[in-house]
TIDOPA-950034 format. One record per residue: residue number from 1; x, y, z of N, C-alpha, C in turn; residue in one letter. Coordinates in Angstrom, 1 decimal. Layout:
residues N
@num: NUM | nX: X | nY: Y | nZ: Z | caX: X | caY: Y | caZ: Z | cX: X | cY: Y | cZ: Z | residu: a $
...
***
This chain:
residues 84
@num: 1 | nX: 0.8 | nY: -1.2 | nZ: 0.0 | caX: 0.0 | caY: 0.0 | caZ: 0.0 | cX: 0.9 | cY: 1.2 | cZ: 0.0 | residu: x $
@num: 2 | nX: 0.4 | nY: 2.2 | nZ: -0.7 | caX: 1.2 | caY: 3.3 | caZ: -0.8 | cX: 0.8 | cY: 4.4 | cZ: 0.2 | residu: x $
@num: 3 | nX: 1.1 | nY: 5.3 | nZ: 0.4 | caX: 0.8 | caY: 6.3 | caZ: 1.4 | cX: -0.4 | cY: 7.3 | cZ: 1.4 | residu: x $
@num: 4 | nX: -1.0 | nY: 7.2 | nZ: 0.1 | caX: -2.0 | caY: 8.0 | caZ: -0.3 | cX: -3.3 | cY: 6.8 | cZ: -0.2 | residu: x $
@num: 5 | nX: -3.4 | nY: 5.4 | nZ: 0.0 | caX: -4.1 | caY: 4.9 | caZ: 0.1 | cX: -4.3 | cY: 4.8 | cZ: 1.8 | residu: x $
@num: 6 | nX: -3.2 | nY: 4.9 | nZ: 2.4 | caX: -3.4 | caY: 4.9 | caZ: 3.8 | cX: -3.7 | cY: 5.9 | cZ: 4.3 | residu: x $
@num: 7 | nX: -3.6 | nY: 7.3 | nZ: 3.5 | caX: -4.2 | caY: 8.3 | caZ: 3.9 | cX: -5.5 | cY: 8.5 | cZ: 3.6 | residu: x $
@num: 8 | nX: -6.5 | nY: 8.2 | nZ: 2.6 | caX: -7.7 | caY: 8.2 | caZ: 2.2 | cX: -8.4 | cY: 7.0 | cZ: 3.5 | residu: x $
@num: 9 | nX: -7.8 | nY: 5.9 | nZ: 3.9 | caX: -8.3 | caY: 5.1 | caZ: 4.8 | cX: -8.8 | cY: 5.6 | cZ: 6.0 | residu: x $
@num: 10 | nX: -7.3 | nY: 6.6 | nZ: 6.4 | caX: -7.5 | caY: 7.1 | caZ: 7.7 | cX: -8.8 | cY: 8.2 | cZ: 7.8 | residu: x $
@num: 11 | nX: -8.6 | nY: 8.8 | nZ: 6.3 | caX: -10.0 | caY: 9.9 | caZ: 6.6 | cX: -11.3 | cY: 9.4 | cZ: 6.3 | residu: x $
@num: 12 | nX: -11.2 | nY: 8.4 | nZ: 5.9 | caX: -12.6 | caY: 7.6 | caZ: 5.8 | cX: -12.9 | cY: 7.1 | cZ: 7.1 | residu: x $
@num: 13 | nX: -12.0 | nY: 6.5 | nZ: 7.4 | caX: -12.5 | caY: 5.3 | caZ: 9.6 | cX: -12.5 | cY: 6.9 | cZ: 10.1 | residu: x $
@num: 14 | nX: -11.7 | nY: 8.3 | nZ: 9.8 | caX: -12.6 | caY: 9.1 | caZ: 11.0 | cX: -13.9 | cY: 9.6 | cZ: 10.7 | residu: x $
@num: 15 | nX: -13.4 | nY: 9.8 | nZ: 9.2 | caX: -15.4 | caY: 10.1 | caZ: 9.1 | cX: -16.8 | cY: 9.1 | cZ: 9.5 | residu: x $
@num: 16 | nX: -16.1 | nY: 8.3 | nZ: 9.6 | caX: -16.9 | caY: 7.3 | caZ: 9.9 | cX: -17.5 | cY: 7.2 | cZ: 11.6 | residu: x $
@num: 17 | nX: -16.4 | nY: 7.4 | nZ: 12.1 | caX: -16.7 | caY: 7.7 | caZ: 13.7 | cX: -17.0 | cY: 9.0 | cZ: 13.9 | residu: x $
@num: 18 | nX: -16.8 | nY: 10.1 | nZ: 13.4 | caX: -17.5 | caY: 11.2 | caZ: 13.7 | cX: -18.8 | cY: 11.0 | cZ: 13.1 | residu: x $
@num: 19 | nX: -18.9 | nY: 10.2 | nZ: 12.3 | caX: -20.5 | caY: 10.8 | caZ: 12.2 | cX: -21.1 | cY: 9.4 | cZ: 13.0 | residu: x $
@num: 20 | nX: -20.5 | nY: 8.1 | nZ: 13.6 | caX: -21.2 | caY: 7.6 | caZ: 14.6 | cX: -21.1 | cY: 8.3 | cZ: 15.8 | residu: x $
@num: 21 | nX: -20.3 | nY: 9.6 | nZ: 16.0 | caX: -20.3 | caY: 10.1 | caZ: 17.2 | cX: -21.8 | cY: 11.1 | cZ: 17.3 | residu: x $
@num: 22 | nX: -22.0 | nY: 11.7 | nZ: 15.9 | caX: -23.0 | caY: 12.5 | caZ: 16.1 | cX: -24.6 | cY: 11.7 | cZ: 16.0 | residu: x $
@num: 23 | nX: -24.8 | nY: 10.8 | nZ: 15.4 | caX: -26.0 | caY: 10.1 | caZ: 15.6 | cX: -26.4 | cY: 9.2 | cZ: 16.7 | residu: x $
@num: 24 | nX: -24.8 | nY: 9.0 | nZ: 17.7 | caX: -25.3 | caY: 8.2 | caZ: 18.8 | cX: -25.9 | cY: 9.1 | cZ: 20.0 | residu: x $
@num: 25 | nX: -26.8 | nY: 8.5 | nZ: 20.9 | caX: -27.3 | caY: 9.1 | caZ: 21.7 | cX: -26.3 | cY: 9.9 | cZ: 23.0 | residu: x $
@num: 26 | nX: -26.6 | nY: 10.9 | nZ: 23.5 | caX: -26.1 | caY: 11.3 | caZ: 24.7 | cX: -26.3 | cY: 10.9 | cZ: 25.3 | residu: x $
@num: 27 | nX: -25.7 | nY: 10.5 | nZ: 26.9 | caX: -25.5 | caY: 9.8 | caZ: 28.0 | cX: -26.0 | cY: 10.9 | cZ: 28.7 | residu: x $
@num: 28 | nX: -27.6 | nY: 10.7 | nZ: 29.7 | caX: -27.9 | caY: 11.8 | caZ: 30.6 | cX: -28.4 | cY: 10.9 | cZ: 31.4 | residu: x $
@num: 29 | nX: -28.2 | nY: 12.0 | nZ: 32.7 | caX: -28.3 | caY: 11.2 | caZ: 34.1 | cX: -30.3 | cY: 11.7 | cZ: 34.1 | residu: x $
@num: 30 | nX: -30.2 | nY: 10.5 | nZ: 35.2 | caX: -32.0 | caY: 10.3 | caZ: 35.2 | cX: -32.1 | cY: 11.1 | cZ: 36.5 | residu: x $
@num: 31 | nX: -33.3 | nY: 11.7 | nZ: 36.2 | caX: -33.8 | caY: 12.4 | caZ: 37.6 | cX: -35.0 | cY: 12.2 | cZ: 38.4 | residu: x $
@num: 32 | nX: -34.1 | nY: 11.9 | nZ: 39.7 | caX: -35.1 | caY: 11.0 | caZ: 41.0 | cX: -36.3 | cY: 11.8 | cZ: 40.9 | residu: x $
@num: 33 | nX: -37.6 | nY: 11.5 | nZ: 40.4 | caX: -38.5 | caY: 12.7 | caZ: 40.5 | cX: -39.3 | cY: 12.1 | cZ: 41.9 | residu: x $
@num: 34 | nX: -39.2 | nY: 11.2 | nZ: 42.3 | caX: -40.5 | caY: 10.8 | caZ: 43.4 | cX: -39.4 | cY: 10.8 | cZ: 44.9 | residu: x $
@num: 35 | nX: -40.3 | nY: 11.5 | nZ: 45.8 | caX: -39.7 | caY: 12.1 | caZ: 47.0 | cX: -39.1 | cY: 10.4 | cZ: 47.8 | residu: x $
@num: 36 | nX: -37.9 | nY: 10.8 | nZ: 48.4 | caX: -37.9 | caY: 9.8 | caZ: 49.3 | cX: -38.1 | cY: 10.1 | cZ: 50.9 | residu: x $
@num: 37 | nX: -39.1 | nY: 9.9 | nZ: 51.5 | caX: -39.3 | caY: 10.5 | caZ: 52.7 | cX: -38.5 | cY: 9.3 | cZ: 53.9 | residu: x $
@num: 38 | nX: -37.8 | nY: 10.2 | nZ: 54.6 | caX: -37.1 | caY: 9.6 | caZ: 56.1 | cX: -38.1 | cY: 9.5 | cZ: 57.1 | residu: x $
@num: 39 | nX: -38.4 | nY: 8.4 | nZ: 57.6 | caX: -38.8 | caY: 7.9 | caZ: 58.9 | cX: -38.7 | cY: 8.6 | cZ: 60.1 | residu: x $
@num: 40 | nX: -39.1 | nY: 9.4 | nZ: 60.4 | caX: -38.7 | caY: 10.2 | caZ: 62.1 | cX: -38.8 | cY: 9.8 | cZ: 63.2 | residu: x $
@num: 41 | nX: -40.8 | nY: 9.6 | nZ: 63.2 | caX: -41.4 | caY: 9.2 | caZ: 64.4 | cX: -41.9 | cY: 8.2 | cZ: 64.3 | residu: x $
@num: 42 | nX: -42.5 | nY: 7.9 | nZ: 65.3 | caX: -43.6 | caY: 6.8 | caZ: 65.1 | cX: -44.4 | cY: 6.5 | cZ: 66.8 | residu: x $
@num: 43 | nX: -45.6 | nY: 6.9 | nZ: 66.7 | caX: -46.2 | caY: 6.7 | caZ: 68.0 | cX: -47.8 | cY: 5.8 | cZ: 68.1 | residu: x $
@num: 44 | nX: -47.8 | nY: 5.2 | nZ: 69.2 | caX: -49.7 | caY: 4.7 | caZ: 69.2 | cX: -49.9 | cY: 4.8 | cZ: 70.4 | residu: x $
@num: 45 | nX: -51.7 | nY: 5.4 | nZ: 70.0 | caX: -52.6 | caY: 4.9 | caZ: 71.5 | cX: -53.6 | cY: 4.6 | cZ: 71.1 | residu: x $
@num: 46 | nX: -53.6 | nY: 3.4 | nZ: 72.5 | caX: -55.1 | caY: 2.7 | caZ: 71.7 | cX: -55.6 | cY: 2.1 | cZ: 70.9 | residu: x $
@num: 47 | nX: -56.3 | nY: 2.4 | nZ: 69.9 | caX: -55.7 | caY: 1.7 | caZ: 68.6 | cX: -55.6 | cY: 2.6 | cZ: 67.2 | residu: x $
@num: 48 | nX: -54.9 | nY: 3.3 | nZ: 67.3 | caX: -54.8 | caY: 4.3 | caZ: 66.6 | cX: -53.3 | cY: 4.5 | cZ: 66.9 | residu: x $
@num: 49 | nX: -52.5 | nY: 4.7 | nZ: 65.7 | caX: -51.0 | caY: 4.9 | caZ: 65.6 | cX: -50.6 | cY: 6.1 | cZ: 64.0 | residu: x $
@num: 50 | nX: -49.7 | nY: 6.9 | nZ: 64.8 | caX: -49.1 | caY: 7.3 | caZ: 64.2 | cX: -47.8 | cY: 7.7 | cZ: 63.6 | residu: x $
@num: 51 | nX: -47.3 | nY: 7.9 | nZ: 62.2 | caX: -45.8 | caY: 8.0 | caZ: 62.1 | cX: -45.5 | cY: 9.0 | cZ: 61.1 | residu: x $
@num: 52 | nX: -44.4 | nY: 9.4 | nZ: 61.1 | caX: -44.1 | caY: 11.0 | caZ: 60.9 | cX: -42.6 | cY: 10.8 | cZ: 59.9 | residu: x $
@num: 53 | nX: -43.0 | nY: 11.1 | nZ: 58.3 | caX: -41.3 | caY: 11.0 | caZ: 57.7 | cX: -41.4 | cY: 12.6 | cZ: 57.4 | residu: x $
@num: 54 | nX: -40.2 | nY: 12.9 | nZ: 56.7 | caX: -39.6 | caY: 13.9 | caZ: 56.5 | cX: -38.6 | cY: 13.6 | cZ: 54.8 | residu: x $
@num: 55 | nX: -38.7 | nY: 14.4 | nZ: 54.0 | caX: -38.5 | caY: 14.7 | caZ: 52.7 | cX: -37.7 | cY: 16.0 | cZ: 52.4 | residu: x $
@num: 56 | nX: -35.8 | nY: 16.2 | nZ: 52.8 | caX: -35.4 | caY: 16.8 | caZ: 53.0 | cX: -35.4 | cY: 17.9 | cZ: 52.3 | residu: x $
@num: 57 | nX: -34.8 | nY: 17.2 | nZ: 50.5 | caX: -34.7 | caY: 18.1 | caZ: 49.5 | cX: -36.2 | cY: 19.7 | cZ: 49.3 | residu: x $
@num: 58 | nX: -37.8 | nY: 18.8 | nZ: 49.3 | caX: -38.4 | caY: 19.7 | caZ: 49.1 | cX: -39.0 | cY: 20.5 | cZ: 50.5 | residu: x $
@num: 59 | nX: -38.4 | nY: 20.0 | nZ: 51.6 | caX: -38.5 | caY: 20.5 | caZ: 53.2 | cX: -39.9 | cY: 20.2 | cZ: 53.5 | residu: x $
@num: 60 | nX: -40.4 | nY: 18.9 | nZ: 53.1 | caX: -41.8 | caY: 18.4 | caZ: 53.6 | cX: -41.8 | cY: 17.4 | cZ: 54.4 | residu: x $
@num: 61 | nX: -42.5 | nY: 17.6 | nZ: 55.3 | caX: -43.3 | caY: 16.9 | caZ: 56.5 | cX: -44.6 | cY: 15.8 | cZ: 56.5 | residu: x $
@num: 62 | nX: -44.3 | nY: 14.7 | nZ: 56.4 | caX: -45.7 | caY: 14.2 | caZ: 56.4 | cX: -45.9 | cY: 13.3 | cZ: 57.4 | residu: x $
@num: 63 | nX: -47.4 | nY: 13.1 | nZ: 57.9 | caX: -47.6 | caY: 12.7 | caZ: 58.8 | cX: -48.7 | cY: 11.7 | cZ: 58.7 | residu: x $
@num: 64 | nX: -48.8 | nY: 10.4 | nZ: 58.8 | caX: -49.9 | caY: 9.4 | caZ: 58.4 | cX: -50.4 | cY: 8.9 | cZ: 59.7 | residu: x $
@num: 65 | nX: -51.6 | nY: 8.3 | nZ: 59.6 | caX: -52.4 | caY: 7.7 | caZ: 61.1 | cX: -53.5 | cY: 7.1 | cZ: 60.5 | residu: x $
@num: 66 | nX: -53.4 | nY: 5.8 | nZ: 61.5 | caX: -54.1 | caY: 4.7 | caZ: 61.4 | cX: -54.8 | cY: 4.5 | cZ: 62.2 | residu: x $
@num: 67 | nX: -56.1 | nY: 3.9 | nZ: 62.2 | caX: -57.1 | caY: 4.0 | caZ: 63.6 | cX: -57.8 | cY: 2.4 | cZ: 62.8 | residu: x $
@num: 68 | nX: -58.0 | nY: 1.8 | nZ: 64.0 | caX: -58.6 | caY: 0.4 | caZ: 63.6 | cX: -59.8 | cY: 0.6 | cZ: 64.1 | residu: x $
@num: 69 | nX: -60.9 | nY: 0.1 | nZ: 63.1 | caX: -62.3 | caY: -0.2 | caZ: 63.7 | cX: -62.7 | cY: -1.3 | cZ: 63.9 | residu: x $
@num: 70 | nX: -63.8 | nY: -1.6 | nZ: 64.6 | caX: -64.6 | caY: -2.6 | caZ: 65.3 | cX: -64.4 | cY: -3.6 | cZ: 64.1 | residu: x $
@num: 71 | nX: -64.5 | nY: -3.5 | nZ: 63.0 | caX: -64.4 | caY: -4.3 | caZ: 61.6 | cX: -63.1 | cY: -5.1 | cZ: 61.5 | residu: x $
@num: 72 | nX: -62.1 | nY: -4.6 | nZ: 62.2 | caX: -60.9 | caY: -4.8 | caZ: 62.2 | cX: -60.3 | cY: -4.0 | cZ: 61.0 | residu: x $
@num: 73 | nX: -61.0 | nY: -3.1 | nZ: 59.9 | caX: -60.3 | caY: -2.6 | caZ: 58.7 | cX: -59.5 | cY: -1.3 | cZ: 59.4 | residu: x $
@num: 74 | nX: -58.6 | nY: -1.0 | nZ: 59.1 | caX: -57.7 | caY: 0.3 | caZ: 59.2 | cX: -58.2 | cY: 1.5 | cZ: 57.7 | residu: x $
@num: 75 | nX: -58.1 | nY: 2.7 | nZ: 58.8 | caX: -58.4 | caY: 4.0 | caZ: 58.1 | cX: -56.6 | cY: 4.4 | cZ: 57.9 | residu: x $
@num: 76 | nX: -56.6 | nY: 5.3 | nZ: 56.9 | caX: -55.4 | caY: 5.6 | caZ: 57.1 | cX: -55.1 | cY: 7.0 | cZ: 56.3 | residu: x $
@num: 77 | nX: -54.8 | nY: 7.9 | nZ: 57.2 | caX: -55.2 | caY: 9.5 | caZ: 56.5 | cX: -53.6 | cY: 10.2 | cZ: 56.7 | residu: x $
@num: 78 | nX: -53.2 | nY: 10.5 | nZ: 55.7 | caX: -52.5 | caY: 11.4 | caZ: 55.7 | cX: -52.1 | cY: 13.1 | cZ: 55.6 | residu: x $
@num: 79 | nX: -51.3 | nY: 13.9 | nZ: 56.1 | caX: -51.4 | caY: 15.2 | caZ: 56.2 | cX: -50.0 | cY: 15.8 | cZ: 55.9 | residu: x $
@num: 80 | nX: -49.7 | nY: 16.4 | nZ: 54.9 | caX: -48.1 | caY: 16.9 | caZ: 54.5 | cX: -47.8 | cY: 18.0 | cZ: 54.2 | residu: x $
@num: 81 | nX: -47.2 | nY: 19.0 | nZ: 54.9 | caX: -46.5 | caY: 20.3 | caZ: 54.9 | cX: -45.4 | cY: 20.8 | cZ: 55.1 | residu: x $
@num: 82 | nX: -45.7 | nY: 22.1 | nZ: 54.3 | caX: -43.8 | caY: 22.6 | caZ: 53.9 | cX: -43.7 | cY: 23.0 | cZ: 55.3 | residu: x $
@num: 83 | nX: -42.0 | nY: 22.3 | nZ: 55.5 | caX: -41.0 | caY: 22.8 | caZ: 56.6 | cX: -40.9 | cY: 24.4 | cZ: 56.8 | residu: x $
@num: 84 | nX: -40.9 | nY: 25.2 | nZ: 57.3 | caX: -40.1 | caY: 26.6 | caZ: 57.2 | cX: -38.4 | cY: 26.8 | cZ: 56.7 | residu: x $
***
């Protein structure tokens, strides 16, 4: 091979990879969209209990409670607000 064939090769394999560089996809980071709430408290009386997480990033508070009836089925209500 002469040197002018090795040169046409070389600009061919880069054109080739530059334009697989431009049609392949970009690498992008995924974003946690659903809150992860921390565990804080947790208390019962009776038959009714309650427990308390915390969701740093959007500075929310939530607070869930369960009350058992005569049925034995559980209610279960939740209540969540922004931190100051």
């Amino acid at each position: 091979m002469n040197t002018r064939s090795i040169r046409i090769s070389a600009v061919a394999i880069l054109a080739v990879v530059l334009v697989a560089l431009c049609l392949s996809p970009l690498a992008k980071s995924q974003v946690q969209a659903s809150p992860s709430y921390i565990p804080i408290g947790v208390s019962s009386t009776g038959n009714s209990s309650t427990v308390w997480f915390h969701e740093p990033y959007s500075r929310q508070a939530l607070a869930c409670q369960t009350v058992t009836t005569a049925a034995g089925l559980s209610n279960i209500q939740c209540v969540s607000a922004k931190l100051p």
